[in-house]
Backbone bond lengths (Angstrom), bond angles and torsions (degrees), N, CA, C in turn:
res aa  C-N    CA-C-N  psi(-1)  N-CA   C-N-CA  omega(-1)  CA-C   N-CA-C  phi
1 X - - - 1.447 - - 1.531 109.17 -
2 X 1.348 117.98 133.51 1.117 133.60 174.62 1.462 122.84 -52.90
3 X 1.676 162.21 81.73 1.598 129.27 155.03 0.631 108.14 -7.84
4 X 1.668 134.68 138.87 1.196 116.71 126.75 1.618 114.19 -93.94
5 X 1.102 125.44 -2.58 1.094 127.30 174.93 1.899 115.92 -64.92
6 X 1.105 115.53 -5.93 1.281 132.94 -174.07 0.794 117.68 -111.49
7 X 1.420 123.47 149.13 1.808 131.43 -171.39 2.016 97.13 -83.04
8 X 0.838 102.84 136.73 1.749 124.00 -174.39 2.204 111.20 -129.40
9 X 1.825 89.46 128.12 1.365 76.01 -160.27 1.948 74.13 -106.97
10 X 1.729 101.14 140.74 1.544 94.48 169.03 1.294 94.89 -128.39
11 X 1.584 117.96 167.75 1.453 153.44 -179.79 1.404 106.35 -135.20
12 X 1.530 114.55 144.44 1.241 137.89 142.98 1.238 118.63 -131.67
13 X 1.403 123.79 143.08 1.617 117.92 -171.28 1.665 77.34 -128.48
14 X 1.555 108.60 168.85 1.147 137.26 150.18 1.497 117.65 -170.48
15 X 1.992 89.12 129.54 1.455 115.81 -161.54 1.535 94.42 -123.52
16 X 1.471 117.31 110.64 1.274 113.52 -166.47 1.419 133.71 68.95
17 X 1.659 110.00 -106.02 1.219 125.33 149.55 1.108 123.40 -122.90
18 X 1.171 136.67 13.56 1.100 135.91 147.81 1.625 144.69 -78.00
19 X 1.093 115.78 85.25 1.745 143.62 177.31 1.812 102.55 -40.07
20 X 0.869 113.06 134.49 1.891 116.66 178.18 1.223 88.06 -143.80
21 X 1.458 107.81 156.75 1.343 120.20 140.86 1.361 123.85 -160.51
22 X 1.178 106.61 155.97 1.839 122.99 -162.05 1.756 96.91 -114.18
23 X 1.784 103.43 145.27 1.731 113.97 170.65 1.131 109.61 -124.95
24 X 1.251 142.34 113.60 1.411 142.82 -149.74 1.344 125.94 6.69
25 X 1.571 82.14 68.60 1.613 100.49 162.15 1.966 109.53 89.09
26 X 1.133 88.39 -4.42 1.832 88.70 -173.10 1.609 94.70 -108.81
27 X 1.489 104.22 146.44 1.657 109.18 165.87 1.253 110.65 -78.26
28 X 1.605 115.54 145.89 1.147 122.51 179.77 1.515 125.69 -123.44
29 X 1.676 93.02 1.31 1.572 100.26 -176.25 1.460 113.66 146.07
30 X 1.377 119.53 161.01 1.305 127.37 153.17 1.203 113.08 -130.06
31 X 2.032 104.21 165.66 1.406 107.02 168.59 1.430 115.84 -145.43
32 X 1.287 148.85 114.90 0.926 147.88 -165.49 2.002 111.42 -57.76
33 X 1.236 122.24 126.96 1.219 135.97 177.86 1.438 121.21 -113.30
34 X 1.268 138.18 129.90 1.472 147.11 172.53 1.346 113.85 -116.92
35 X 0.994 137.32 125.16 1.374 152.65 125.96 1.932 78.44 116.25
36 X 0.952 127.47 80.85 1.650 151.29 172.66 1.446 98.58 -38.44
37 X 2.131 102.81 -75.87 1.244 120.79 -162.85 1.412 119.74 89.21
38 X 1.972 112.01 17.26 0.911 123.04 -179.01 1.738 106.73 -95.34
39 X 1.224 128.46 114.64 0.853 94.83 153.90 1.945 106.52 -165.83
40 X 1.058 147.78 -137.61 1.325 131.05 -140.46 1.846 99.29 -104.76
41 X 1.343 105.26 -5.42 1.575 114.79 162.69 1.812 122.16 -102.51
42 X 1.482 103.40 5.22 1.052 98.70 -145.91 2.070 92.16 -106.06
43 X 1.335 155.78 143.80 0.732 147.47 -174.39 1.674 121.77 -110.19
44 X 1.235 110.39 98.28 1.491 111.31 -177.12 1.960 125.67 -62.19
45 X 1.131 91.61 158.13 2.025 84.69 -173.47 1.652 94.25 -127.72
46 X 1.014 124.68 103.97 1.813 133.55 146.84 1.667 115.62 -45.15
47 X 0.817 139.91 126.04 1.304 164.47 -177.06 1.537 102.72 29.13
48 X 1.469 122.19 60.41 1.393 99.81 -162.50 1.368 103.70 -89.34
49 X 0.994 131.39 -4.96 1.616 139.79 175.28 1.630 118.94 -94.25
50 X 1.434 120.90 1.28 1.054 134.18 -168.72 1.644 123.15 -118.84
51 X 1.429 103.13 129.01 1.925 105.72 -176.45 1.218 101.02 -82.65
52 X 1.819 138.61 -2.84 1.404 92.20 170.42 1.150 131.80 -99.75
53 X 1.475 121.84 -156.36 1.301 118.00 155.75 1.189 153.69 -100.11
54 X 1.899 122.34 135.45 1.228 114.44 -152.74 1.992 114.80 -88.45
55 X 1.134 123.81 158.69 1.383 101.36 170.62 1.388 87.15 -161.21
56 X 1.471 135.39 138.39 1.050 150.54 124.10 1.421 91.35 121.63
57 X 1.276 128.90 54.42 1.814 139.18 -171.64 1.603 101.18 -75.58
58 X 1.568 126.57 97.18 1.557 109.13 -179.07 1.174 98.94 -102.22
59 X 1.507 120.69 -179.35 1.680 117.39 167.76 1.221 92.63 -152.42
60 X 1.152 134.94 136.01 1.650 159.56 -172.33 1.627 107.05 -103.91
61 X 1.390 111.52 153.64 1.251 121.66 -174.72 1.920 92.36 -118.46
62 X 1.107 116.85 37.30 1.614 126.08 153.88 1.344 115.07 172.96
63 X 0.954 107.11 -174.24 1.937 103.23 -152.41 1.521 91.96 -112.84
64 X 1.501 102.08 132.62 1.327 127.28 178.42 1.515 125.27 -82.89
65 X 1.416 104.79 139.29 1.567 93.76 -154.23 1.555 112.47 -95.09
66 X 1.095 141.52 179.74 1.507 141.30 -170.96 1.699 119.18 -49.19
67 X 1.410 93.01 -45.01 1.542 116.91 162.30 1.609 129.84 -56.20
68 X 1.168 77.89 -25.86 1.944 90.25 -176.58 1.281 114.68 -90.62
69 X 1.159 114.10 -38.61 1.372 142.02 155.20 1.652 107.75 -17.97
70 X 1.653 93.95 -92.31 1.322 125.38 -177.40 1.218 114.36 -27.51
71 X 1.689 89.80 -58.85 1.573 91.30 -163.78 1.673 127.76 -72.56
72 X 2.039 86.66 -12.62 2.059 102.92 171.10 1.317 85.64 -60.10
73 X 1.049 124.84 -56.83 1.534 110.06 -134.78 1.791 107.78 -86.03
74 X 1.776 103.74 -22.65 2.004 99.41 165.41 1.209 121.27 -81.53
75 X 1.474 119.49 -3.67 1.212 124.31 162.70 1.509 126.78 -45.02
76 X 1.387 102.78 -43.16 1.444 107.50 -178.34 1.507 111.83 78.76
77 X 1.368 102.93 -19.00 2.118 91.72 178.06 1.758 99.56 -120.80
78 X 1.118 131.32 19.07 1.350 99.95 165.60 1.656 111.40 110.84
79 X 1.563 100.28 -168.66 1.566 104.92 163.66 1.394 104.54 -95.04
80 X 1.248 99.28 143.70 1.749 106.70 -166.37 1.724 73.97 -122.34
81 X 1.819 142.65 117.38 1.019 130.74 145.08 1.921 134.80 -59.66
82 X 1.429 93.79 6.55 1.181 116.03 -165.80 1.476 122.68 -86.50
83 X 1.364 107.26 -32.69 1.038 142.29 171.89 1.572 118.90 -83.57
């Protein structure tokens, strides 16, 4: 069961068709996906089914690796674009 009283760091990658996702910082799985419906006409929705709150929403132009991950999420501060 989830806190919600607690700060929660999530990930989704997608490499091809393949969907992953990580829960503070740990992998939790993949699943292979076909016909997405993602694509440069297509309009995505971030938590649209969800009461909490979002803060620090990035999106990458390539898929981040296990390491990269990790280390957002032991950082403790976030995406730093600075870095």
């Amino acid at each position: 069961m989830i806190n919600s009283s607690q700060w929660h760091h999530y990930v989704v990658t997608l490499n091809g068709t393949k969907v992953s996702a990580y829960f503070d910082g740990d992998y939790k799985g993949s699943v292979t996906r076909y016909n997405l419906g993602w694509g440069t006409a297509t309009k995505t929705y971030i938590g649209q089914s969800n009461d909490g709150l979002y803060d620090d929403i990035v999106v990458y132009d390539r898929v981040l690796v296990d390491s990269e991950i990790s280390e957002l999420y032991n950082s403790g501060t976030g995406f730093n674009p600075l870095s």
